[in-house]
C-alpha positions as CSV (number, residue, x, y, z in Angstrom):
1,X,12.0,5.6,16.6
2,X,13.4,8.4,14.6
3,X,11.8,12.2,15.2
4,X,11.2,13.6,11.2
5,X,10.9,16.8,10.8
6,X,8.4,18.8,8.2
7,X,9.5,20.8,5.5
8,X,8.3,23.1,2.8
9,X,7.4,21.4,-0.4
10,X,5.9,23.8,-3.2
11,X,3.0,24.9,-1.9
12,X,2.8,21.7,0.6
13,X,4.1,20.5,3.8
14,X,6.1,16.7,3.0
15,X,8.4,14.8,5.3
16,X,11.5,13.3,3.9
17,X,11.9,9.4,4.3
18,X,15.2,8.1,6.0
19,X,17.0,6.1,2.9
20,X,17.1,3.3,5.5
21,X,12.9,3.0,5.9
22,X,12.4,3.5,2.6
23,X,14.5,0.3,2.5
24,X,12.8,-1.8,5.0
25,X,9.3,-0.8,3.5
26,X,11.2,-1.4,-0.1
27,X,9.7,1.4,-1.7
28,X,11.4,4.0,-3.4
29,X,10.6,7.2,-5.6
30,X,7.2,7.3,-7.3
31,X,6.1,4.3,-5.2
32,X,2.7,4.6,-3.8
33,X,2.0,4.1,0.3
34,X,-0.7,4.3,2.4
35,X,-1.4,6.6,5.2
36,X,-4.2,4.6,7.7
37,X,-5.3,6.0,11.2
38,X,-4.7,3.1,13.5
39,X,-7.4,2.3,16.6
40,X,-5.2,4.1,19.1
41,X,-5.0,7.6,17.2
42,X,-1.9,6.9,15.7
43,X,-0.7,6.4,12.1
44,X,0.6,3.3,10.0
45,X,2.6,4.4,6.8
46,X,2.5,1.0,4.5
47,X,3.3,-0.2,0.9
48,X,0.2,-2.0,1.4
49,X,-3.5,-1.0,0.0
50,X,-5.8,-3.0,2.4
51,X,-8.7,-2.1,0.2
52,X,-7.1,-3.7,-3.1
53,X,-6.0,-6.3,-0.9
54,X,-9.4,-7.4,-0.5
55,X,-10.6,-6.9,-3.9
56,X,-7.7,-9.7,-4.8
57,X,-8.6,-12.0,-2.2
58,X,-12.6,-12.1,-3.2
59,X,-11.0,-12.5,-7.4
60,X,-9.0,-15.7,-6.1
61,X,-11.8,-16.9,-4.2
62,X,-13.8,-16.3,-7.7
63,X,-11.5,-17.8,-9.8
64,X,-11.2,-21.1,-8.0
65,X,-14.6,-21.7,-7.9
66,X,-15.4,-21.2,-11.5
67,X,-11.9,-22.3,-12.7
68,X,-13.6,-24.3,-15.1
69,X,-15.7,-21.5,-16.9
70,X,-12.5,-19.3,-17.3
71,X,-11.2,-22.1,-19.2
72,X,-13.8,-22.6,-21.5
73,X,-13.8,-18.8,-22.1
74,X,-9.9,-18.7,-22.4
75,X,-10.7,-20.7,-25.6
């Protein structure tokens, strides 16, 4: 565990990233993450949007199933 501390940013209070998470999480400068309240009360900081996540799943479930259509339409 590593303590981070906050710092002034502009008008905005921002943490600054080890180089060495942003390396395990391989993300790096303008890279989007995700901020999520876990059950507990804590925090997860991810590179991964459950939300879109979802969205993909239910358009490869789609897109199996009428596989055939897209074809036709790819025409």
């Amino acid at each position: 565990m590593s303590a981070l501390k906050l710092t002034q940013i502009g008008n905005s209070v921002g943490v600054i990233l080890p180089k060495e998470v942003l390396a395990s999480m391989n993300v790096g400068k303008g890279d989007t993450i995700y901020l999520t309240q876990a059950a507990g009360g804590g925090f997860t900081l991810t590179p991964y949007d459950e939300e879109f996540e979802r969205q993909m799943e239910a358009a490869r479930r789609i897109m199996k199933k009428r596989r055939n259509v897209l074809r036709e339409l790819a025409k």
